[in-house]
C-alpha positions in Angstrom: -177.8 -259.4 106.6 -178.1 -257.5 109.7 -177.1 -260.9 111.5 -174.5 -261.4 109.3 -170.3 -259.5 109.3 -166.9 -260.6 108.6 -163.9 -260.4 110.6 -160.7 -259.4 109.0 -157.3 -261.0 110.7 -156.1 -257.5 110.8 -158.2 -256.8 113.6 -160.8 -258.1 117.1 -164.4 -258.0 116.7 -166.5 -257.3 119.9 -170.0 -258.3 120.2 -171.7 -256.5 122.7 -174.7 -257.8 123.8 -176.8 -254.9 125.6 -174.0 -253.0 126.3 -171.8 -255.7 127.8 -168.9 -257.9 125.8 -170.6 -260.7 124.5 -167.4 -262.4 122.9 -164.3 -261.4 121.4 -163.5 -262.9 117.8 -159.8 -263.4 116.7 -160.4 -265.9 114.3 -161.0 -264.0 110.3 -163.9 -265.3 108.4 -167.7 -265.2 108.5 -169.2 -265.0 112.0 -173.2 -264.9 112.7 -174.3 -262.6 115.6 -178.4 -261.3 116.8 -179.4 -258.6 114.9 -179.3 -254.9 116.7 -180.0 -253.7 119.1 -179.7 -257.1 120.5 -176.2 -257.8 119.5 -173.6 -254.9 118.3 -170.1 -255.6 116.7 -167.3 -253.1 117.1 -163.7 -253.8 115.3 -160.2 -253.3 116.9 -156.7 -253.2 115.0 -154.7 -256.1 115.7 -151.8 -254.7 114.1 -148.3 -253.8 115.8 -149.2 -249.9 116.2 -146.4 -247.1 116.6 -146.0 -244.7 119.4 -143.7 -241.5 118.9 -143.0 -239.0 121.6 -145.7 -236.5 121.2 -143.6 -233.4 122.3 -139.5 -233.3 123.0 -138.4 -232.7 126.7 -135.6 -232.4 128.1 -134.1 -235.1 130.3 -131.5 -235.1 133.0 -128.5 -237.2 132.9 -126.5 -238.2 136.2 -124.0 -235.2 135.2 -127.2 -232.7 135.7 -126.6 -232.2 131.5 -129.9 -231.5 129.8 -130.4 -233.8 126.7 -133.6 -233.9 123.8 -134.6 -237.5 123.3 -137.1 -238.6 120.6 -138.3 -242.1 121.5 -141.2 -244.1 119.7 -142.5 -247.4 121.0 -143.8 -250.7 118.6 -146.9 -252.5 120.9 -150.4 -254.3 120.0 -153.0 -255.3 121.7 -153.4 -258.7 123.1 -156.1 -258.9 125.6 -158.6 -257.1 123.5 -161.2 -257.4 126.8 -159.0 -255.9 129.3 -157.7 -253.2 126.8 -161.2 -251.9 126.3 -162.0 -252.1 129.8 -159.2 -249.5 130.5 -159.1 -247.4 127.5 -161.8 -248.2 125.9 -162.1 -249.0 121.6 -160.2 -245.8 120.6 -156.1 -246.4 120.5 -155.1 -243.1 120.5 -156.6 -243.0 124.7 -154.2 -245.7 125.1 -151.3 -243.9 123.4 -152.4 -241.1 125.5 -151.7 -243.4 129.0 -148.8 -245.1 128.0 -147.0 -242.5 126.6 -146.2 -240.1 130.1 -145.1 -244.2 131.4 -142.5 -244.4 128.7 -141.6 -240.8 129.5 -141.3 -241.5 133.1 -139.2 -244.8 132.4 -137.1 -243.2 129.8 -136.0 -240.3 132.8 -135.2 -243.7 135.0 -132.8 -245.0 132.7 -131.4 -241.7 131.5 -131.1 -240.1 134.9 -128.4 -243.4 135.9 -125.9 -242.6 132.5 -123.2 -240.2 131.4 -123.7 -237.8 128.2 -120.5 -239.8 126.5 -123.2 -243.0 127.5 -125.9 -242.0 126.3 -124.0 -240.8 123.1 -122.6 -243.8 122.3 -122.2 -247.0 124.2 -125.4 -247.5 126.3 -128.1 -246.4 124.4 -128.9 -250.4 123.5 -129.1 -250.9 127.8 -131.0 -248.0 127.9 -133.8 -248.9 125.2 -133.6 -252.5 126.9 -134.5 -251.0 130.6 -136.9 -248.7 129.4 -138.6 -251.8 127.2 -138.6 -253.9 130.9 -140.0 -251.4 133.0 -142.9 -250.9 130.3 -143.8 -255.1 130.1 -145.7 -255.1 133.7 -147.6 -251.9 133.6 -148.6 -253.0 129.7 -150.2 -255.6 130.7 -152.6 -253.8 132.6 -153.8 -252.3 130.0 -154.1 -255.7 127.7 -151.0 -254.6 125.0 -147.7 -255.6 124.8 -144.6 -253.9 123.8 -143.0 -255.2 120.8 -139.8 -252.8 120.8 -138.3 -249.3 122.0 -136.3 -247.0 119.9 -134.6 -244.1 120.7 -134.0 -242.3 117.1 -132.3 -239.1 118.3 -130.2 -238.0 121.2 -129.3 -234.6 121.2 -128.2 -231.4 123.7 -130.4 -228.7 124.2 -130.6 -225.5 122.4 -128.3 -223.5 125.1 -125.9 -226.6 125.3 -125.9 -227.1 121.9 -124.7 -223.1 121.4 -122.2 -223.7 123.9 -120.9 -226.7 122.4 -120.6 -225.6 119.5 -118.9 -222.4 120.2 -116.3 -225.0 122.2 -115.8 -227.1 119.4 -115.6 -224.0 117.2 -113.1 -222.3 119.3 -110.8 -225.7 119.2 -110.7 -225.9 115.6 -109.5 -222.2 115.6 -106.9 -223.5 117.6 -105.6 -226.7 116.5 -105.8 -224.3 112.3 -103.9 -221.8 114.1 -101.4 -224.3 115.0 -101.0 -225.5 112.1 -100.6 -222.3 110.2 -97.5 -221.6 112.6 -96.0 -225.2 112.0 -96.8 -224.6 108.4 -95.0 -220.9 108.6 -92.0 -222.5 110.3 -91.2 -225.2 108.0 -91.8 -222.2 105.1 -89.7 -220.3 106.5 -87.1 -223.2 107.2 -87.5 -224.4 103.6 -87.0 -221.2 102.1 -83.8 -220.0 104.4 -82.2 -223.4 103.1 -82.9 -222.4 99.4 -81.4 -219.1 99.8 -78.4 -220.8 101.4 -78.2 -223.0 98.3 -78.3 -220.3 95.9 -76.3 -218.7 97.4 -73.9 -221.6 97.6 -74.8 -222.3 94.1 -73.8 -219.1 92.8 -70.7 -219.0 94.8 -69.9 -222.3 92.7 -70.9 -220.7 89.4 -68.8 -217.0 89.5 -65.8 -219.6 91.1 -65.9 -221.1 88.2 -66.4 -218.8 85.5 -63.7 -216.4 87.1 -61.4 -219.7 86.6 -62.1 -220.3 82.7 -62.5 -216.7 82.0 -58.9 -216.6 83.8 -57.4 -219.3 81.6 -59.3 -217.6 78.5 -57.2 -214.5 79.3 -54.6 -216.2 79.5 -54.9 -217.9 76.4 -56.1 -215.0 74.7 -52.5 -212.7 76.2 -50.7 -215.5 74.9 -51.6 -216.0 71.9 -51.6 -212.3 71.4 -48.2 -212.2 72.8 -46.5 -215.3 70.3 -48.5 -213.1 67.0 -47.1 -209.7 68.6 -43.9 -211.1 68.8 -44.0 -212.6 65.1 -44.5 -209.3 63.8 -43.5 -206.2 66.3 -44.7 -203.8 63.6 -47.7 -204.5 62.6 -48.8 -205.4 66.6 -47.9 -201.5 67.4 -50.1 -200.8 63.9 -52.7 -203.0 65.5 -52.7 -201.2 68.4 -53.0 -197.7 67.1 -55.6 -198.7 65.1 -57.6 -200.1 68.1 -57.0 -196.8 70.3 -58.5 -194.8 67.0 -61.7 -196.8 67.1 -62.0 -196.6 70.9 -61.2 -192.8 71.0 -63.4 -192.0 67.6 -66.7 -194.5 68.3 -69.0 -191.3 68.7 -69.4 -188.5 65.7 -70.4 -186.6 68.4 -67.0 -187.0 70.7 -64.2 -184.0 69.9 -60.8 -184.4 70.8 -58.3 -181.4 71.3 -55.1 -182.5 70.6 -51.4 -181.6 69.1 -51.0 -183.0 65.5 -47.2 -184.0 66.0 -48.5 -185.8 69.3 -47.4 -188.7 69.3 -50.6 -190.0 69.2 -51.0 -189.1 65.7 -47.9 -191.1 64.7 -49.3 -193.9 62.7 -51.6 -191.3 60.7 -48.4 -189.2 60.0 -46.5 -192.0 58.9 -49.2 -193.9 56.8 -49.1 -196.9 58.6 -45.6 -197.3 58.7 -44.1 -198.0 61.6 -41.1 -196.0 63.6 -40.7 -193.0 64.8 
């Protein structure tokens, strides 16, 4: 059995034969080898592996503006002989080498672009230069790069304040602005209702001054044409409305001559004359 092992297609198997690389297997299935210590097998992934920046620095753009990039970078391993020459069997002493290279390329291609670029319309060139500066020097080490990503562009802590604070301070002025276009037109809108109240009003007592004036006059004359039917009984009338105006209170007292003439109608029993 010892002569015996199996090779996944997910990964290399190296024979070493006394220490030295005997063969490299790509091909999956059952393979035969010397048994040990003759003849060792040791198993690399095949797989497209994923690099992420290990720590966040800041990088310089042509403006001398500090930004925070997070990068990560797709590659696999394609020359499994060369790759263990220069790292050896364990991938994370290749991510180790290759990630200050990405680093380095990444200040390159930032170091040649604008903040508003790098924001928003060159991050795609950038992720392509970095990706072409990183093909030769990957072959050295036996891997190639299947793709570069940049998943976060951001300022730095003490720009970020600053920004913020800006962007803060024009919102508190484009709201104040507001407010006083808002207060204008307020106050505009409600001068012109007062106006037309005012105006409205106006209308209104114009009016009812007018048909309380023809219901006066209505009133007088119809008053007048029954008055004038009946002379008499309009002074009666009148008498007896003076009485009820001049007596409306228990409370009111009234000092006054009996023969006044005042009194006349009470004298006379409601018969008219003098």
């Amino acid at each position: 059995m010892s002569m015996l092992f199996v090779v996944d297609q997910r990964n290399f198997a190296v024979v070493y034969s006394l220490g030295e690389i005997k063969e490299v297997i790509a091909e999956p299935g059952l393979k035969f080898k010397l048994p040990p210590p003759l003849q060792n097998v040791i198993f690399i992934d095949r797989r497209t592996q994923t690099l992420d920046s290990p720590e966040t620095r800041p990088v310089f753009t042509a403006e001398k503006q500090s930004l925070v990039i997070d990068w990560l970078v797709k590659w696999r391993i394609t020359e499994p002989r060369q790759f263990i020459r220069n790292t050896g069997v364990d991938l994370r002493n290749a991510e180790a080498r290759l990630s200050p290279i990405v680093q380095a390329a990444l200040n390159e291609e930032v170091t040649k672009r604008t903040v508003r670029a790098m924001l928003s319309t060159e991050r795609d060139k950038v992720m392509q230069g970095v990706m072409q500066r990183l093909s030769d020097d990957a072959k050295n080490f036996g891997i190639e790069i299947v793709d570069v990503r940049i998943k976060r562009v951001d300022f730095a802590v003490t720009i970020t304040e600053s920004v913020y604070r800006r962007m803060e301070s024009e919102r508190k002025r484009v709201a104040n602005e507001l407010r006083s276009e808002g207060s204008a037109d307020g106050e505009k809108i409600r001068a012109d209702a007062d106006r037309q109240r005012e105006v409205i009003l106006a209308d209104a007592y114009r009016e009812a001054q007018k048909v309380k004036g023809e219901g006066d006059a209505k009133a007088s004359a119809i008053y007048a044409e029954a008055f004038g039917r009946d002379p008499q009984f309009a002074s009666f009338y009148r008498s007896l409305e003076a009485y009820r105006s001049s007596f409306r209170s228990k409370s009111d007292v009234l000092v006054l001559d009996p023969s006044s003439e005042f009194f006349r109608v009470m004298r006379n029993g409601g018969v008219g004359g003098k």
